[in-house]
Biotite code that builds the C-alpha atoms (Angstrom):
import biotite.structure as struc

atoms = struc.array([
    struc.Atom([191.170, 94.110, 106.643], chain_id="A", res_id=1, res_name="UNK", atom_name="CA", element="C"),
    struc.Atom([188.471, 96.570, 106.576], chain_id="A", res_id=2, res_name="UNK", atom_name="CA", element="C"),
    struc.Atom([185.213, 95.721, 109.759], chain_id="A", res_id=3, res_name="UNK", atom_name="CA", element="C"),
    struc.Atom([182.156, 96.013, 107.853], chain_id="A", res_id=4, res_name="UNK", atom_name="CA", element="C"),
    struc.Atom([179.642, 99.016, 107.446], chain_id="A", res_id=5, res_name="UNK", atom_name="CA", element="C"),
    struc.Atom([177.577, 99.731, 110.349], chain_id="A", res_id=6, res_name="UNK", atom_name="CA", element="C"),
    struc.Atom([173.844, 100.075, 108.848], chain_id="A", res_id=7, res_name="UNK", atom_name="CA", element="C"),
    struc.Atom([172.714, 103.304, 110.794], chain_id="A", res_id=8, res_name="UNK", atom_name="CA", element="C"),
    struc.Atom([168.978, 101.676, 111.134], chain_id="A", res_id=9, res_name="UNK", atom_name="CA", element="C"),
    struc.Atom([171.058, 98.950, 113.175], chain_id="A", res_id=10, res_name="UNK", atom_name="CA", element="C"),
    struc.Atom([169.706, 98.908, 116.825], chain_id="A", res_id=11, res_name="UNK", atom_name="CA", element="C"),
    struc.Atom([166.196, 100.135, 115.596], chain_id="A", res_id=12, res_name="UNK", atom_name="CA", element="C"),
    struc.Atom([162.622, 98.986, 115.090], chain_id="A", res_id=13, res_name="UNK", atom_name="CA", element="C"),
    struc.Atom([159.601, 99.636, 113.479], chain_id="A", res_id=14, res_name="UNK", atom_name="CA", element="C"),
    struc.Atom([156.508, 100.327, 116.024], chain_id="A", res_id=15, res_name="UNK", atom_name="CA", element="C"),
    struc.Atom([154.855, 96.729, 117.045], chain_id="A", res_id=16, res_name="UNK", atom_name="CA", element="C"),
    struc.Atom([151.228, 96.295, 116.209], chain_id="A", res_id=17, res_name="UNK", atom_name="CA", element="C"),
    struc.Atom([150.220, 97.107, 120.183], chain_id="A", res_id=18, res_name="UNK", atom_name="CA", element="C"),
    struc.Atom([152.056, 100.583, 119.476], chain_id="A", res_id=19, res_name="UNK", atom_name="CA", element="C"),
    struc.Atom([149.885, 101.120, 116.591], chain_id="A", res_id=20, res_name="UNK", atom_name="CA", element="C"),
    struc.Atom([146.359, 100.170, 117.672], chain_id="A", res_id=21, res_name="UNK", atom_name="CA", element="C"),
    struc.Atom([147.349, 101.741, 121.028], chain_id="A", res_id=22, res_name="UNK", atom_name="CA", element="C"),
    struc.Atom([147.985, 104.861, 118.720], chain_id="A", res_id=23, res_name="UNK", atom_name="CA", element="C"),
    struc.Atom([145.130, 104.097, 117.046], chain_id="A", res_id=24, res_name="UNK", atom_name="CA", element="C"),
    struc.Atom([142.691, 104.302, 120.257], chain_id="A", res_id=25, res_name="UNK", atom_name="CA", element="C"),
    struc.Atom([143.863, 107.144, 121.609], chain_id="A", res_id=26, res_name="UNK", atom_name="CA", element="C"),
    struc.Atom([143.510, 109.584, 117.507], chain_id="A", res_id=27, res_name="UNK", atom_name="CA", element="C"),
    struc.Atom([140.205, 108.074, 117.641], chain_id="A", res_id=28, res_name="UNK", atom_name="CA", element="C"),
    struc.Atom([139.565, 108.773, 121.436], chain_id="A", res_id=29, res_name="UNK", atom_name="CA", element="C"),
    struc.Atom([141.112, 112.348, 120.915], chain_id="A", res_id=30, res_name="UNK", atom_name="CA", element="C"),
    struc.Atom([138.774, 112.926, 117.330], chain_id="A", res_id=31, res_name="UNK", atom_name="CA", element="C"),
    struc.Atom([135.560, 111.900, 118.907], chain_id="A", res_id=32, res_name="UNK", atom_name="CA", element="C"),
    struc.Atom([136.195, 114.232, 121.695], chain_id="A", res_id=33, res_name="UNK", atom_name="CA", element="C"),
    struc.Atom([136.863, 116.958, 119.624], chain_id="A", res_id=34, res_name="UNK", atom_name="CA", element="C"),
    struc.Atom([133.398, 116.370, 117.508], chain_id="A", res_id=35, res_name="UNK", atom_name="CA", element="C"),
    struc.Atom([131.533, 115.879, 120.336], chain_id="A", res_id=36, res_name="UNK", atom_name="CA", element="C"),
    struc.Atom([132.333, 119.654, 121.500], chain_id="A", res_id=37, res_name="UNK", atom_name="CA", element="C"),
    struc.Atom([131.885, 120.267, 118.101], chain_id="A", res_id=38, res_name="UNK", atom_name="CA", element="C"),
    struc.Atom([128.463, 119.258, 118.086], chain_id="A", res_id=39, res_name="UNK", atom_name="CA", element="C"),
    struc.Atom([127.934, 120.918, 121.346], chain_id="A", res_id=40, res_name="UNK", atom_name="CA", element="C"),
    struc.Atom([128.923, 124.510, 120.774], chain_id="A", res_id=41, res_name="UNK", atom_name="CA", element="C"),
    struc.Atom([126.618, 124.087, 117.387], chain_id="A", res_id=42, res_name="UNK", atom_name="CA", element="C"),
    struc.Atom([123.892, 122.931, 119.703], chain_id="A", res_id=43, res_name="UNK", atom_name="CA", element="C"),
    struc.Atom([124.137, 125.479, 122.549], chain_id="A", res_id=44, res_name="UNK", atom_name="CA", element="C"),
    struc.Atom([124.991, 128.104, 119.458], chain_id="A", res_id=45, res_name="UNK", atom_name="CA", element="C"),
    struc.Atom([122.144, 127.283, 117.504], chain_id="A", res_id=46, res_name="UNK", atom_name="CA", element="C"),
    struc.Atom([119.692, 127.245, 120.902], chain_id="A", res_id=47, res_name="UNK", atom_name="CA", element="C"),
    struc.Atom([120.765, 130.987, 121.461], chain_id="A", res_id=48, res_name="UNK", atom_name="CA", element="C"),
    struc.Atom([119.908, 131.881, 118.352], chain_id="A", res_id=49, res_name="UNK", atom_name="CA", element="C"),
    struc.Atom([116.556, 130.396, 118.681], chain_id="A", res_id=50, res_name="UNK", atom_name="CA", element="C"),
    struc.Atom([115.813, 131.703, 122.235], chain_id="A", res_id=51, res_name="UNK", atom_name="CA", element="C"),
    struc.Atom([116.630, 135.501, 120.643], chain_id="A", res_id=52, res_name="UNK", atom_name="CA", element="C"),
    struc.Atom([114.461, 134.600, 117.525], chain_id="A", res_id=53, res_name="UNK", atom_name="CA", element="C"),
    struc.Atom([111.388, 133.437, 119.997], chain_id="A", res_id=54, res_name="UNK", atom_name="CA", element="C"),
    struc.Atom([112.584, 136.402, 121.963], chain_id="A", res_id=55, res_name="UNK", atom_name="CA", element="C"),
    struc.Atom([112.598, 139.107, 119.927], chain_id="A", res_id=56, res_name="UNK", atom_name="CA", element="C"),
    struc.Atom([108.988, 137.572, 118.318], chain_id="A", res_id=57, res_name="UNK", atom_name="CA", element="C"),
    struc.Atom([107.388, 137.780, 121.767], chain_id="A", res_id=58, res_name="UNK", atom_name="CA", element="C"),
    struc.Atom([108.878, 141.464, 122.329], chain_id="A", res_id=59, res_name="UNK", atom_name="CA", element="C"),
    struc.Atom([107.078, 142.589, 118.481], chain_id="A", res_id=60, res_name="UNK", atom_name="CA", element="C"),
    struc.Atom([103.832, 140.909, 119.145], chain_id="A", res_id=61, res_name="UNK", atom_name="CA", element="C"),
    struc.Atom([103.944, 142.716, 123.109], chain_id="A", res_id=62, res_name="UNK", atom_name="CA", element="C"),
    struc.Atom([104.595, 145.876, 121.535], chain_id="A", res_id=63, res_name="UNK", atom_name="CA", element="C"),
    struc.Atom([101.457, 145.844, 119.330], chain_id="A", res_id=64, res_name="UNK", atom_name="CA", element="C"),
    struc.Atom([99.359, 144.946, 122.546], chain_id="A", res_id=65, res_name="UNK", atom_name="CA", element="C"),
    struc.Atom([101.177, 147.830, 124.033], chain_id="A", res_id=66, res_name="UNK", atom_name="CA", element="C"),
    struc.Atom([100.430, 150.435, 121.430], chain_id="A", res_id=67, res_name="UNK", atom_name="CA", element="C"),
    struc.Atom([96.776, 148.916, 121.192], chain_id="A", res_id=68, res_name="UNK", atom_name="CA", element="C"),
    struc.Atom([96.163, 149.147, 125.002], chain_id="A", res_id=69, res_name="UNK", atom_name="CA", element="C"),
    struc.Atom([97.817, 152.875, 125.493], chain_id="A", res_id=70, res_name="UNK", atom_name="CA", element="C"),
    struc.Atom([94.749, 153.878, 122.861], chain_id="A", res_id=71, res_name="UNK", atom_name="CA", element="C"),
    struc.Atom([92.638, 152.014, 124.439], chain_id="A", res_id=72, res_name="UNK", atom_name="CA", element="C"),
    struc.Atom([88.864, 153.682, 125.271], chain_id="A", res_id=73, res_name="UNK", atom_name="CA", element="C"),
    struc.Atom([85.771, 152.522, 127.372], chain_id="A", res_id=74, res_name="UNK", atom_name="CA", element="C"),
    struc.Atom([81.881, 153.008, 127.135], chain_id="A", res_id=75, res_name="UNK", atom_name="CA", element="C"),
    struc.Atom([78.921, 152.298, 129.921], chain_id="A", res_id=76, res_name="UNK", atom_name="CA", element="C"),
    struc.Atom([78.050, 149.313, 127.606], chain_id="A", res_id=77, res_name="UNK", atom_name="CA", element="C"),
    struc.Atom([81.751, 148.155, 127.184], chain_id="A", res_id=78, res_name="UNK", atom_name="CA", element="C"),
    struc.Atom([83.921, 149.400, 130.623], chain_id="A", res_id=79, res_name="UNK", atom_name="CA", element="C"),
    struc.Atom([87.771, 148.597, 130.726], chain_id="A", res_id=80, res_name="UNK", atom_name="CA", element="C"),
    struc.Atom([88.064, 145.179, 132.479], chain_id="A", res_id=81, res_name="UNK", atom_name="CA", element="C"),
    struc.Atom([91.063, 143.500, 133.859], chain_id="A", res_id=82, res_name="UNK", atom_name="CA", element="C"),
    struc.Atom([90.057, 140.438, 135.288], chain_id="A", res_id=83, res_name="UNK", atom_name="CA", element="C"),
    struc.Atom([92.605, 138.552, 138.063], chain_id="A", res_id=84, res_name="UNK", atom_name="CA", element="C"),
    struc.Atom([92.472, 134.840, 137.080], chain_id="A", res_id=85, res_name="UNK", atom_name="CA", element="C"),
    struc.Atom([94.310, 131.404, 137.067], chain_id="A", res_id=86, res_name="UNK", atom_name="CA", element="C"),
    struc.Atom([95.062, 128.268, 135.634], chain_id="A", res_id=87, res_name="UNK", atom_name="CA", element="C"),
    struc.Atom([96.913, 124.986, 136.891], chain_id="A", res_id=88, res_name="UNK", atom_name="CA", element="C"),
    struc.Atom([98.289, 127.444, 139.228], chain_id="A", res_id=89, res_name="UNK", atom_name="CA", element="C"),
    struc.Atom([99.515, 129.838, 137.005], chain_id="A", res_id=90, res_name="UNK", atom_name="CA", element="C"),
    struc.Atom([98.176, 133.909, 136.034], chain_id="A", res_id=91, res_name="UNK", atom_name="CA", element="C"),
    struc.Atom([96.188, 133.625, 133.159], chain_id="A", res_id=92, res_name="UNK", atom_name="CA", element="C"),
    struc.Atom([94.673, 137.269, 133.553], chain_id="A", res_id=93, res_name="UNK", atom_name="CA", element="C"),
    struc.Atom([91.987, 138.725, 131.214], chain_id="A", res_id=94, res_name="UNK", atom_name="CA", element="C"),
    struc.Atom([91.636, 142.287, 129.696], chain_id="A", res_id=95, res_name="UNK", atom_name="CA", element="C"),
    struc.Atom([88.845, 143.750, 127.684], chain_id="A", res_id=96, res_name="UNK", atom_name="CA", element="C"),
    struc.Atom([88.684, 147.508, 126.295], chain_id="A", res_id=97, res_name="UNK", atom_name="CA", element="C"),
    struc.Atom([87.762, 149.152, 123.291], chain_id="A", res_id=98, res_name="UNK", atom_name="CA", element="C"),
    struc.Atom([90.265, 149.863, 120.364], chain_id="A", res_id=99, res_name="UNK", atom_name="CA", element="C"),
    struc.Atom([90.127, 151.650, 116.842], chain_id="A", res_id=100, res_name="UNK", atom_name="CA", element="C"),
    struc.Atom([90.425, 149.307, 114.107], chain_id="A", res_id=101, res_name="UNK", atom_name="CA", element="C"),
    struc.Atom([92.434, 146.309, 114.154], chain_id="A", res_id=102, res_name="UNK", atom_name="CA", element="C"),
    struc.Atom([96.201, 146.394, 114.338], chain_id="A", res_id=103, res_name="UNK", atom_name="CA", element="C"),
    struc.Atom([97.603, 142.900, 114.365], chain_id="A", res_id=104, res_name="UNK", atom_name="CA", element="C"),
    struc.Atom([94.394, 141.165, 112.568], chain_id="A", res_id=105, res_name="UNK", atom_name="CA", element="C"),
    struc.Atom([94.076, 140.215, 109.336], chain_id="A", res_id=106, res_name="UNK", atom_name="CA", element="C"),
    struc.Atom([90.367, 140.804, 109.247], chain_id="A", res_id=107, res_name="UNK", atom_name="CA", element="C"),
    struc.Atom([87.920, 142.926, 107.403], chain_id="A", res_id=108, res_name="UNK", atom_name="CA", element="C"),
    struc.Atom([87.246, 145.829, 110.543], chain_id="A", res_id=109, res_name="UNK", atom_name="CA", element="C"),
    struc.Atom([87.192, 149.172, 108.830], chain_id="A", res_id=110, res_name="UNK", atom_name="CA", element="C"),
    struc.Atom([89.603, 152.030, 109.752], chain_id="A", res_id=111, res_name="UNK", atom_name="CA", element="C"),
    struc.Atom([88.319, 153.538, 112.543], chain_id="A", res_id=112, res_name="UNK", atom_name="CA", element="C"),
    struc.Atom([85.802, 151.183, 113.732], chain_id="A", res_id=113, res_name="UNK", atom_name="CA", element="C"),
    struc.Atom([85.522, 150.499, 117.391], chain_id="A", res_id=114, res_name="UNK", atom_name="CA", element="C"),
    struc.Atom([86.057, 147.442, 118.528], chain_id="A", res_id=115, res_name="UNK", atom_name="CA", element="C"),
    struc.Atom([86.020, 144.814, 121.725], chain_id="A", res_id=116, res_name="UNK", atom_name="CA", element="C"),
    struc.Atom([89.608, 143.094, 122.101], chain_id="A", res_id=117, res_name="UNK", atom_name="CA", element="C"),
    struc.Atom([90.171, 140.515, 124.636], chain_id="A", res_id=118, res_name="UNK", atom_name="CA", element="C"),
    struc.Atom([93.426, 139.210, 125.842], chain_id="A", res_id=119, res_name="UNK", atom_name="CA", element="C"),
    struc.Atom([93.655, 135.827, 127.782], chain_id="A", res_id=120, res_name="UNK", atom_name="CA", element="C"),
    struc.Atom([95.375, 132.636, 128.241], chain_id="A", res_id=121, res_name="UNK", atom_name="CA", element="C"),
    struc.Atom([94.171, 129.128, 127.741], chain_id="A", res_id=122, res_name="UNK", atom_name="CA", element="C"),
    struc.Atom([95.637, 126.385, 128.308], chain_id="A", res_id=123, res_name="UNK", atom_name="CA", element="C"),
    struc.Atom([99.377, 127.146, 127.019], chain_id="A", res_id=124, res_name="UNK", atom_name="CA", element="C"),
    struc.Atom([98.120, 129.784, 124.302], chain_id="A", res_id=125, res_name="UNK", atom_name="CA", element="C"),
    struc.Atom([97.995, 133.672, 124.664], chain_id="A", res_id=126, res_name="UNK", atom_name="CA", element="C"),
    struc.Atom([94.613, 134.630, 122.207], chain_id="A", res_id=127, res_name="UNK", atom_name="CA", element="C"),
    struc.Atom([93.348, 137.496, 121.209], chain_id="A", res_id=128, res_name="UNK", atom_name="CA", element="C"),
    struc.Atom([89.399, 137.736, 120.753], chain_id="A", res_id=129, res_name="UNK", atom_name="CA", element="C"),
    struc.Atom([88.254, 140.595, 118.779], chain_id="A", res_id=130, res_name="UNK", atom_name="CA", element="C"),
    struc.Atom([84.216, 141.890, 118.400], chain_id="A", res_id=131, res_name="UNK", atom_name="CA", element="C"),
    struc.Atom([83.712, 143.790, 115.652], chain_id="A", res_id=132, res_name="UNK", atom_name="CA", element="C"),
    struc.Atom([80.289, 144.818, 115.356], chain_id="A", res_id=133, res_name="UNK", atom_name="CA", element="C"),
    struc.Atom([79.165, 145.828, 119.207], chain_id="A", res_id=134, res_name="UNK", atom_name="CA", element="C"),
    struc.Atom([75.499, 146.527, 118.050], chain_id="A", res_id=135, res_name="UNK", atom_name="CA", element="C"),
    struc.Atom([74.979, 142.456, 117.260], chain_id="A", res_id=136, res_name="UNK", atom_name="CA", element="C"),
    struc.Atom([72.610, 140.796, 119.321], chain_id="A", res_id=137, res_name="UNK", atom_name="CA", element="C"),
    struc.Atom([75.005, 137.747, 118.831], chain_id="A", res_id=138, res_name="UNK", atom_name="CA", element="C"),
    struc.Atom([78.176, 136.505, 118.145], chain_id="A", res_id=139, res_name="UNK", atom_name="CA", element="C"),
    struc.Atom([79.098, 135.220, 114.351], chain_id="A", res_id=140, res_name="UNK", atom_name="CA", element="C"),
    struc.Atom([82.374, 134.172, 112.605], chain_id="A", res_id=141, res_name="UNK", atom_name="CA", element="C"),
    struc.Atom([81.554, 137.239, 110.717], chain_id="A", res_id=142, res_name="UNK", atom_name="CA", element="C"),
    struc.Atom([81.498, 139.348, 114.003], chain_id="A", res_id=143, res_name="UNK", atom_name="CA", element="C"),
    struc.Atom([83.756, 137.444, 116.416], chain_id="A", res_id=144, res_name="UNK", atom_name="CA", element="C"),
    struc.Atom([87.510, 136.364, 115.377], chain_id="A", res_id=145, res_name="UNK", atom_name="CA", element="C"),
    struc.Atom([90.448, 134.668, 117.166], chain_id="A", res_id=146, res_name="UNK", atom_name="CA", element="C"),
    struc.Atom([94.170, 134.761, 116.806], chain_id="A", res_id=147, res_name="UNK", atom_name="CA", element="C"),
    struc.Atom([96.648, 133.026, 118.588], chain_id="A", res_id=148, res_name="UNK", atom_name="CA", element="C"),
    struc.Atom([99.346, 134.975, 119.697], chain_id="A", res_id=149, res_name="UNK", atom_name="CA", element="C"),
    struc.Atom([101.830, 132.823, 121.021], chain_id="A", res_id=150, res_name="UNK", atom_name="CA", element="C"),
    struc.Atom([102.030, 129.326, 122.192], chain_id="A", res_id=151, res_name="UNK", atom_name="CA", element="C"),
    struc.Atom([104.281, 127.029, 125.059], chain_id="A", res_id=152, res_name="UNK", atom_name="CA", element="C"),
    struc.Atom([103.073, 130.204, 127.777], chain_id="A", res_id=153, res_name="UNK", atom_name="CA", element="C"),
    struc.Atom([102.896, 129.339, 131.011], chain_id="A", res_id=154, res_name="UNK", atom_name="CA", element="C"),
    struc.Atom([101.593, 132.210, 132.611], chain_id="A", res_id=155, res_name="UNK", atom_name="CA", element="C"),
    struc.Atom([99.870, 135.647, 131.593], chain_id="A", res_id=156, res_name="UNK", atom_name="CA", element="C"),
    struc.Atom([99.974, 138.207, 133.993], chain_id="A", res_id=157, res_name="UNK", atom_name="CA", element="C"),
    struc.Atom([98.534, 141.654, 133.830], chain_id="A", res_id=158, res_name="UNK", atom_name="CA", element="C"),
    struc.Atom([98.840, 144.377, 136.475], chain_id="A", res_id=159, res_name="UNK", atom_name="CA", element="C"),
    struc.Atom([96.963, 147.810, 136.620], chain_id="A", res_id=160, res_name="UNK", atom_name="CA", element="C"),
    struc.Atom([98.433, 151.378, 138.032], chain_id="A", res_id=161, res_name="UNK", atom_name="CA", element="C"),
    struc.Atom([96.219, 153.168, 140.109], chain_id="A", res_id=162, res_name="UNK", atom_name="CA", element="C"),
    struc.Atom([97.473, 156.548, 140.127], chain_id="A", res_id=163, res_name="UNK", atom_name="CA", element="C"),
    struc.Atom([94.852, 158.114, 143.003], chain_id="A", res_id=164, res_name="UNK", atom_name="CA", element="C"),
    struc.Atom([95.807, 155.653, 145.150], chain_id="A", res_id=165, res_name="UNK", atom_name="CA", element="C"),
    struc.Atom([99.593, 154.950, 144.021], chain_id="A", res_id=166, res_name="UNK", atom_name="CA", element="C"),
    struc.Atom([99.510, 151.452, 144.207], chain_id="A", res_id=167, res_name="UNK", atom_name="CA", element="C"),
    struc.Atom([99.581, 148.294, 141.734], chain_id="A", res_id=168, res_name="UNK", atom_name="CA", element="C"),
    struc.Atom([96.471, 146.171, 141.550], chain_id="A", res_id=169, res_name="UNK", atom_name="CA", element="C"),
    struc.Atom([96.153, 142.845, 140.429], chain_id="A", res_id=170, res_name="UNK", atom_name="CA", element="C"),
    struc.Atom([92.748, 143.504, 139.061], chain_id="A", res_id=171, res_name="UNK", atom_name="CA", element="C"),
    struc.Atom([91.099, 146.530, 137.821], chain_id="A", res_id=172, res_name="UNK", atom_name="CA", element="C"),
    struc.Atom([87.637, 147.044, 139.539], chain_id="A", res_id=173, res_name="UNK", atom_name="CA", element="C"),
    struc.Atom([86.127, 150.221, 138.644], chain_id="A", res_id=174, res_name="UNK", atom_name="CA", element="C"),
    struc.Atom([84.656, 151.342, 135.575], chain_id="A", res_id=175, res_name="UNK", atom_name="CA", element="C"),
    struc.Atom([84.581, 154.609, 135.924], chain_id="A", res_id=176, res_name="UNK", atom_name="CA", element="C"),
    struc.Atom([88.102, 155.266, 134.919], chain_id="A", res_id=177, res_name="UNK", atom_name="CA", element="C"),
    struc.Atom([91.387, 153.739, 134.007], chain_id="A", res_id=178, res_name="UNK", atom_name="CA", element="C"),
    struc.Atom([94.491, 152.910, 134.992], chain_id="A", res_id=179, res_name="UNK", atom_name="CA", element="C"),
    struc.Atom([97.551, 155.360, 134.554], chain_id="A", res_id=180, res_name="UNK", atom_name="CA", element="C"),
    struc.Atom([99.537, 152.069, 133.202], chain_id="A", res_id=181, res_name="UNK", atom_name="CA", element="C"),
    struc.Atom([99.947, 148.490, 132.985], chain_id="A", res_id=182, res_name="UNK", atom_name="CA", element="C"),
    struc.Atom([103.046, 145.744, 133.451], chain_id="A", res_id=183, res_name="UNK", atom_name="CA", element="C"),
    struc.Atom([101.967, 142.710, 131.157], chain_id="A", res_id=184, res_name="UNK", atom_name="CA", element="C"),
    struc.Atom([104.109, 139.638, 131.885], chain_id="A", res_id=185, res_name="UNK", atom_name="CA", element="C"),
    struc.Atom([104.128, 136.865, 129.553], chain_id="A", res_id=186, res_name="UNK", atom_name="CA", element="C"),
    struc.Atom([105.952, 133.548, 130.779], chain_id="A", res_id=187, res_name="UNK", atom_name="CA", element="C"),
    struc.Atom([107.336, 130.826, 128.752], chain_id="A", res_id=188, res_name="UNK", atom_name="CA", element="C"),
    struc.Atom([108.092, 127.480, 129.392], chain_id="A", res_id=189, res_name="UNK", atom_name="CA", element="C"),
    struc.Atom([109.845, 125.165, 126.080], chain_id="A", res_id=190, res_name="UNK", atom_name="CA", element="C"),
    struc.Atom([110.638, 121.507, 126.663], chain_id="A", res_id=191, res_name="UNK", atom_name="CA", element="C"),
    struc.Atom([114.257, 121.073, 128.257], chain_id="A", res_id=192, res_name="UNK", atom_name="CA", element="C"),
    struc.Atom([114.568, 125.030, 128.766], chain_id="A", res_id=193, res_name="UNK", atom_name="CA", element="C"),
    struc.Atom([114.125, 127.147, 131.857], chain_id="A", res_id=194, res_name="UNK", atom_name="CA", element="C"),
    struc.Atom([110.797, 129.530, 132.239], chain_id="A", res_id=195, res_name="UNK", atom_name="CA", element="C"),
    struc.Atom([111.148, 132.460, 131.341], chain_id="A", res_id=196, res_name="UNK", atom_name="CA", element="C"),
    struc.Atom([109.356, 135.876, 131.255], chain_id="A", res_id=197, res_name="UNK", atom_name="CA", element="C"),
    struc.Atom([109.251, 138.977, 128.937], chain_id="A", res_id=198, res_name="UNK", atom_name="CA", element="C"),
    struc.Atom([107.859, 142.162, 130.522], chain_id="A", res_id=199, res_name="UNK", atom_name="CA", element="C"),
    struc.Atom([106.209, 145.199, 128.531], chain_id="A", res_id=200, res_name="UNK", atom_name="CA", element="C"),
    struc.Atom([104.892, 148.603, 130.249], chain_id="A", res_id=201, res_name="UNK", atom_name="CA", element="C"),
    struc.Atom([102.528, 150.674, 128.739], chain_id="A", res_id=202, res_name="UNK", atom_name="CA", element="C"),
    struc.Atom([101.127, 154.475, 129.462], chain_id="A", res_id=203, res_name="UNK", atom_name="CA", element="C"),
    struc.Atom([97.663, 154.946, 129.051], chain_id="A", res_id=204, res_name="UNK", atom_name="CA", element="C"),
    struc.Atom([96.428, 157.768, 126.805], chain_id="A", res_id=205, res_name="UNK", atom_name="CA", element="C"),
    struc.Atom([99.459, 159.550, 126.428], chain_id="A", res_id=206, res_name="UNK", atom_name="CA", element="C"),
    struc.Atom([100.244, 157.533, 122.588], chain_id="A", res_id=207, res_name="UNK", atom_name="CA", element="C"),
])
C-alpha cells in the first residue's frame, strides 16, 4: 500500500495581512524618502542655476559701469565726485562724472554727447541717473532719466585709488584730478539666501 503524495507547498504559508501592510509601510516609507531627495537636489539644483543667472547678470551690468567709468571725464562745472554715504547701516556710496553718450540707456542722447551719470543706492535698488543736456537751467523728463539697475542690494560700495599718495580712499575729495582706479562692490541679499558681494575694478583712462 502506497503513503500518499507529499504536496511540496505542505509546511508553507502565504504572508499574513500584518506581513503585508508591514511591507506596505516600509515601500511607502522607502518611496517618499527617495522623492523627497528628489525634490531636494531639483531644489538646491535649480537655486544654483539661479544664483549663476543673477550672477552672471550683476557681472554684465558691472562691466558696463566699468567701461563707462574708465572713460569717464570731468569739467570745473561738473568735477568727478565720489561721495562716502550710508543707509540702515549699510554703503550706499554715490559717484558722479561725465561720460560720452549713453551706453546702457535706452534714451535719445546723441553719439558723442556729454553727459552727467550718477550711480547710487536707495533703499534696496542700485539706479543710475543720467543728465543729458548740462546747459538746462532745470531738470525735465526730457533732460533727466532713471534706470534701475538691479534690485534686493544691500550695500553699494565704491572705493577710489589715489596713486600720489598710494592709498585707497573711501571718498574722493579733490577735483582737480582723478583717481588711478576704483573697486565697486555691490552686495546682495535674496530672501532665505546668504549676502553676497560681486566686485569689479576699473583703470581710469587707460580704455
Amino acid at each position: 500500500m502506497s503513503s500518499p503524495a507529499v504536496s511540496p507547498f505542505k509546511g508553507q504559508s502565504g504572508f499574513t495581512l500584518v506581513e503585508v501592510l508591514v511591507a506596505v509601510a516600509l515601500l511607502g516609507t522607502i518611496a517618499a524618502m527617495v522623492f523627497g531627495s528628489l525634490i531636494t537636489t531639483t531644489q538646491a539644483v535649480e537655486a544654483g542655476r539661479d544664483h549663476v543667472s543673477r550672477e552672471q547678470t550683476v557681472r554684465n551690468i558691472l562691466r558696463l559701469m566699468a567701461e563707462e567709468i574708465a572713460l569717464s571725464k570731468r569739467t570745473l562745472a561738473y568735477p568727478w565726485v565720489g561721495m562716502n554715504g550710508t543707509q540702515e547701516g549699510q554703503p550706499a556710496d554715490t559717484l558722479a562724472f561725465l561720460a560720452m553718450g549713453q551706453s546702457m540707456s535706452s534714451g535719445t542722447a546723441k553719439e558723442g554727447e556729454t553727459i552727467r551719470v550718477v550711480y547710487t543706492r536707495e533703499r534696496d535698488r542700485l539706479i543710475r541717473f543720467v543728465r543729458k543736456n548740462l546747459y538746462t537751467m532745470t531738470d525735465t523728463d526730457e533732460t533727466l532719466e532713471q534706470m534701475e539697475l538691479a534690485d534686493r542690494v544691500q550695500a553699494f560700495n565704491v572705493r577710489y585709488y589715489d596713486d600720489q599718495n598710494r592709498i585707497w580712499l573711501d571718498e574722493w575729495p579733490t577735483a582737480s584730478k582723478l583717481p588711478k582706479a576704483v573697486l565697486i562692490e555691490v552686495t546682495f541679499h535674496h530672501p532665505d539666501a546668504t549676502p553676497w558681494t560681486v566686485r569689479e575694478w576699473v583703470t581710469i583712462g587707460t580704455s
